[in-house]
C-alpha positions as CSV (number, residue, x, y, z in Angstrom):
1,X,-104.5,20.7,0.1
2,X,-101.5,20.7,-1.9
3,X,-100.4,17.8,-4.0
4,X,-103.8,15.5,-3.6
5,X,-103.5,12.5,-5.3
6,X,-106.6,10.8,-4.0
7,X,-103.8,8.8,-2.5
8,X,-103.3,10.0,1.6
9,X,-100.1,8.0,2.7
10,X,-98.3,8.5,-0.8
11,X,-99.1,12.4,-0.6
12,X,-97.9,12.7,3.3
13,X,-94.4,11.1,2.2
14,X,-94.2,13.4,-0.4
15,X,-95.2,16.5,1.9
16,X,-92.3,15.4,4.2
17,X,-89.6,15.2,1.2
18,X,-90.6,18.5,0.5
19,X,-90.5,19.8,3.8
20,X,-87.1,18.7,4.1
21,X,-85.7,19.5,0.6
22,X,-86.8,23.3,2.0
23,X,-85.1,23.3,4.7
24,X,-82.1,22.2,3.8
25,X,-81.9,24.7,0.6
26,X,-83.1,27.3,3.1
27,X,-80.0,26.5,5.5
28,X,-77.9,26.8,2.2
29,X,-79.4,30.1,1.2
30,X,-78.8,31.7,4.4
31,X,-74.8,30.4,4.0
32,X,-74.6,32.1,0.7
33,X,-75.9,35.4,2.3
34,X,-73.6,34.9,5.0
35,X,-76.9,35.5,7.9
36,X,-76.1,35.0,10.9
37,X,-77.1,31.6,12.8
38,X,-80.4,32.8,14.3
39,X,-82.2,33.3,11.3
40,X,-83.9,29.7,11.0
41,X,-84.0,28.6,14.4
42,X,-87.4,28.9,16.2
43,X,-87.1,31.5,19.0
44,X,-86.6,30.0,22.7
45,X,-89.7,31.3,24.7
46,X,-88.3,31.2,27.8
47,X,-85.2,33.3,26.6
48,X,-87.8,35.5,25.4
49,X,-89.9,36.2,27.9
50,X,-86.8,36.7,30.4
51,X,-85.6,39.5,28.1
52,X,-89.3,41.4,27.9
53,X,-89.9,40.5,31.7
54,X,-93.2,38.3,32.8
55,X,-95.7,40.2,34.7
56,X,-98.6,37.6,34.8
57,X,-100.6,35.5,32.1
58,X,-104.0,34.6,31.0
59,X,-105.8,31.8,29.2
60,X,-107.5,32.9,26.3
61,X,-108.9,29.3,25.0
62,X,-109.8,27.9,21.9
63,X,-108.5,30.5,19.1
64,X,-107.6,30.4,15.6
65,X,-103.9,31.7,14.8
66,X,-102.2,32.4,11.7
67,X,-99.2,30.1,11.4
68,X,-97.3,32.5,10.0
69,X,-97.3,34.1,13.6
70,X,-95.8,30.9,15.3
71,X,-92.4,31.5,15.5
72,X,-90.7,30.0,18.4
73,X,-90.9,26.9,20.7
74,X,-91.6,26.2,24.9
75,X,-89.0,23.3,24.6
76,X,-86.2,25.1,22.5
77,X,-86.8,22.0,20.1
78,X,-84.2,21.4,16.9
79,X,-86.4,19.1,15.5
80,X,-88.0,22.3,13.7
81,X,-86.2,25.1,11.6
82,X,-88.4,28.7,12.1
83,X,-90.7,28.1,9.5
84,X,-91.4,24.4,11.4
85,X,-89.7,22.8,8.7
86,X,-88.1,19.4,9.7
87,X,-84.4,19.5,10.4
88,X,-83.7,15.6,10.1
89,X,-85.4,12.9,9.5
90,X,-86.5,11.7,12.9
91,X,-89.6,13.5,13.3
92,X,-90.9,11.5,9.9
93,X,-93.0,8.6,11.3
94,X,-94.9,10.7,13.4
95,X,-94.9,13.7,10.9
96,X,-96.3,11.4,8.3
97,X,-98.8,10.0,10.9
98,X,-100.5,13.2,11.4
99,X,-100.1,14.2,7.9
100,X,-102.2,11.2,6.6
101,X,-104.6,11.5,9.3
102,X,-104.9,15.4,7.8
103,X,-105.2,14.4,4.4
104,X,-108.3,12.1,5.3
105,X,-110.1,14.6,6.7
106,X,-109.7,13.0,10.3
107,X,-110.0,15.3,13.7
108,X,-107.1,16.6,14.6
109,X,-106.8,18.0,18.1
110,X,-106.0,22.0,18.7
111,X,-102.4,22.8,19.3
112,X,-101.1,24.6,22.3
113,X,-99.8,28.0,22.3
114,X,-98.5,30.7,24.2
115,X,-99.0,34.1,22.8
116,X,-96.3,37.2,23.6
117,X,-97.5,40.5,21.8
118,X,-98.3,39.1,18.4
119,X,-95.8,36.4,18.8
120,X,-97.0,32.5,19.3
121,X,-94.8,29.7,20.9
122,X,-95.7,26.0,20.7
123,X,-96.4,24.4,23.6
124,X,-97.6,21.4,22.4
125,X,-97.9,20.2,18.3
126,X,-94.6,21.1,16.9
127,X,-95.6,18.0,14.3
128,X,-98.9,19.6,13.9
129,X,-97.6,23.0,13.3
130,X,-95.3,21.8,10.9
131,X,-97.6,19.6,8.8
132,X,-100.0,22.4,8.5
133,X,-97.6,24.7,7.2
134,X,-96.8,21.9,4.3
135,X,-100.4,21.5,3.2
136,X,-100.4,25.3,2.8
137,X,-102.8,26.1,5.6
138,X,-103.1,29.6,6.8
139,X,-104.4,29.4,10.4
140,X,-104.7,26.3,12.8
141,X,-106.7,26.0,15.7
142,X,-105.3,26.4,19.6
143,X,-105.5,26.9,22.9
144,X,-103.9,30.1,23.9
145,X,-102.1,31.7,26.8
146,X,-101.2,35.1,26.7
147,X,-98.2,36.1,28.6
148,X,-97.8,39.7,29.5
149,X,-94.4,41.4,29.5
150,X,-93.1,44.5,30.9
151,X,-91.7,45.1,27.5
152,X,-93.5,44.9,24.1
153,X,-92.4,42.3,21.6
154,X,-93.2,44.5,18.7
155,X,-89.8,43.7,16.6
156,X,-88.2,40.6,17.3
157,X,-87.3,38.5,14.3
158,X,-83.9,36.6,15.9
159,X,-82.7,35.6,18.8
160,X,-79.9,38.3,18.5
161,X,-83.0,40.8,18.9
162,X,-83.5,39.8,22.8
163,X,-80.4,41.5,23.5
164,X,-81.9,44.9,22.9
165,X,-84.8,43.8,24.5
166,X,-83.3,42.9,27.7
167,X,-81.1,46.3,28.3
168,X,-84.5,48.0,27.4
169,X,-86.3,46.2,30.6
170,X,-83.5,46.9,32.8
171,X,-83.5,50.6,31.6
172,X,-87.3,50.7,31.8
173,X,-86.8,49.3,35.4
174,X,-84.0,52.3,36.3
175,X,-86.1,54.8,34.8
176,X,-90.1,53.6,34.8
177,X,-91.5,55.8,32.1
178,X,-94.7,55.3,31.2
179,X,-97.5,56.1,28.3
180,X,-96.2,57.9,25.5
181,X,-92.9,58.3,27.4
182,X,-92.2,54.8,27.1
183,X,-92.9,54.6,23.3
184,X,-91.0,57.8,22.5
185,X,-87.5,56.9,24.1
186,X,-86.0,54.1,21.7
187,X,-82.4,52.9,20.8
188,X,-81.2,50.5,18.7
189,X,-77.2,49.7,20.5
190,X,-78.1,47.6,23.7
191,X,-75.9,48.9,25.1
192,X,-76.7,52.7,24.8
193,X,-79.9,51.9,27.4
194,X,-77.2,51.4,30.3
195,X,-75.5,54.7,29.5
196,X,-78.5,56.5,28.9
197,X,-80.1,54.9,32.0
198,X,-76.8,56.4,34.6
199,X,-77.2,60.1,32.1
200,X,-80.8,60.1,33.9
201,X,-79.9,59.0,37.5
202,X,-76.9,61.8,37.3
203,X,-80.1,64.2,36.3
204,X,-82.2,63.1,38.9
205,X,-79.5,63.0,41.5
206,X,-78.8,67.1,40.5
207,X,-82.6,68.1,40.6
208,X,-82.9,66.8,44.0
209,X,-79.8,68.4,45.3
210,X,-81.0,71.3,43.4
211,X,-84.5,71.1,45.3
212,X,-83.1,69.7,48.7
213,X,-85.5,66.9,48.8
214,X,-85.5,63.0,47.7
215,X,-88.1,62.1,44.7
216,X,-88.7,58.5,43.3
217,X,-87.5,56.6,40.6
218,X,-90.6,57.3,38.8
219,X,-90.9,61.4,39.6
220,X,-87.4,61.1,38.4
221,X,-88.5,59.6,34.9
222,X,-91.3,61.7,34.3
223,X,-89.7,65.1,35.4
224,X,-86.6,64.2,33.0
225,X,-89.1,63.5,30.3
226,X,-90.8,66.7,30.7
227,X,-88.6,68.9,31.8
228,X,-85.2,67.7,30.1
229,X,-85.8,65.3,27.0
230,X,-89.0,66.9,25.3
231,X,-87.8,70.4,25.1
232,X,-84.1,69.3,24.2
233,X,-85.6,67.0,21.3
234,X,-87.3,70.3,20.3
235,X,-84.5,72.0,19.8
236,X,-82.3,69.3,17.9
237,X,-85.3,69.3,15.4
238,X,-85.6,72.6,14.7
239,X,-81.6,72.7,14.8
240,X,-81.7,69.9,12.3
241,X,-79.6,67.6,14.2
242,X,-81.3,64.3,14.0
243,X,-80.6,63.2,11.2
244,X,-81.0,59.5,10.5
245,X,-80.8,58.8,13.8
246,X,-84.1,57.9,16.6
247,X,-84.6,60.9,18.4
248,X,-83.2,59.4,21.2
249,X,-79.9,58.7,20.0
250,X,-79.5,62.5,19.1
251,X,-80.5,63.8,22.5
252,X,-77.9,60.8,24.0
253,X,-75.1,62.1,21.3
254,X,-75.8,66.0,21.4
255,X,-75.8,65.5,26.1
256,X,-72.5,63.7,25.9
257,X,-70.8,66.1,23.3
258,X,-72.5,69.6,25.1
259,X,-70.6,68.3,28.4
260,X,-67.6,67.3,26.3
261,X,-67.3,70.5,24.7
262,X,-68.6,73.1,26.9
263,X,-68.4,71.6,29.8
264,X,-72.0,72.3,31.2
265,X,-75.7,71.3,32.0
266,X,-77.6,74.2,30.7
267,X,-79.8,74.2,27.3
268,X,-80.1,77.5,25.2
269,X,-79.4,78.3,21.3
270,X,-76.0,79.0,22.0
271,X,-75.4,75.7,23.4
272,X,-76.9,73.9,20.0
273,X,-75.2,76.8,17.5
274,X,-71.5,74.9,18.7
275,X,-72.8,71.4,18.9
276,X,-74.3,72.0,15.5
277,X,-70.8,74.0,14.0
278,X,-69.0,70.9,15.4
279,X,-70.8,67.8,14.6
């Protein structure tokens, strides 16, 4: 418990003081860097599970969570910066309340969470959250719901992530890859999942002409996976054209220059020896 006096309500006005002297040097800090706005707000959990796409939930019960997991808000509150720091002073009476009540040892009642990937929203006990975080607590005890998404949330820090997010579920929706298909095709422009998402329709629309029958969305995916993307990532590694690139964004780059420049479909050596003399 940091700062114990032996004296609870003195020690919880302290707490607060320093809560709030963080977050205002925080704010300034991330001025001075010139980051951009999202970086200290909590992240809105509707927004985010719009962008990743609900497919159901489930109630998990009485867990224990790290706080450092917590990172957003049901309720899109401002009373609380990212790290649940207070943002003004009108959450102090009843942040001090719960703080002294802390302090003496008293029950405190779990918070509420929602849980999307590794990633925990506050339901209910913003003030709880918050005061746990300035006694130097690691965990806190909740009741969880787990939301499941269409898309992971594996690496969303801002707000400003969501975008990419978003364009990935409506690509994943265009082109429904699955297993290690899924994984493997990643970008980091949003906006490159719309043009690689019409690159695979115009593929899928050729193979069936090709084959003079219709196939699904998700025969489309997995044939252009197999048949197209795999063996075309082969050959960019081995022609060394990667680079610092994702995969990905070296199969979307080399498709859109090989049409550009040679004005065809077709994959062979000779294709990659001008796309690699060119680049």
């Amino acid at each position: 418990m940091r700062g114990d006096t032996g004296f609870p309500r003195a020690d919880a006005e302290n707490d607060f003081q320093r809560a709030r002297r963080r977050q205002v040097l925080s704010r300034l800090a991330a001025w001075l860097r010139r980051e951009p706005d999202d970086v200290n707000i909590t992240l809105p959990f509707h927004e985010v599970v719009e962008a990743l796409g609900v497919v159901g939930e489930k109630r998990l019960g009485l867990c224990t969570v790290r706080l450092d997991s917590i990172v957003g808000s049901v309720d899109r509150t401002r009373d609380f910066d990212r790290r649940f720091r207070p943002t003004s002073a009108r959450v102090r009476a009843r942040w001090e309340r719960l703080a002294v009540a802390q302090r003496r040892g008293e029950a405190v009642p779990p918070v509420e969470l929602y849980r999307v990937g590794d990633l925990h929203f506050v339901q209910d006990g913003h003030h709880r959250v918050s005061v746990a975080h300035a006694l130097g607590l690691e965990v806190i005890d909740a009741y969880v719901t787990e939301v499941l998404t269409r898309v992971a949330a594996h690496g969303i820090r801002h707000r400003g992530d969501l975008i990419v997010k978003d364009y990935r579920r409506l690509f994943l929706e265009r082109v429904p890859l699955g297993g290690r298909a899924r994984a493997a095709v990643a970008l980091s422009d949003p906006w490159d999942y719309a043009e690689l998402g019409e690159h695979v329709e115009a593929w899928g629309f050729r193979l069936m002409q090709d084959e003079g029958r219709f196939l699904d969305r998700a025969s489309v995916a997995a044939r252009w996976y197999a048949e197209e993307y795999v063996p075309v990532v082969e050959m960019l590694r081995q022609a060394d054209l990667v680079g610092d690139r994702t995969e990905t964004e070296a199969y979307l780059w080399v498709a859109a220059e090989r049409y550009r420049l040679i004005r065809t479909h077709r994959w062979d050596p000779d294709v990659m020896t001008t796309l690699r003399a060119r680049r």
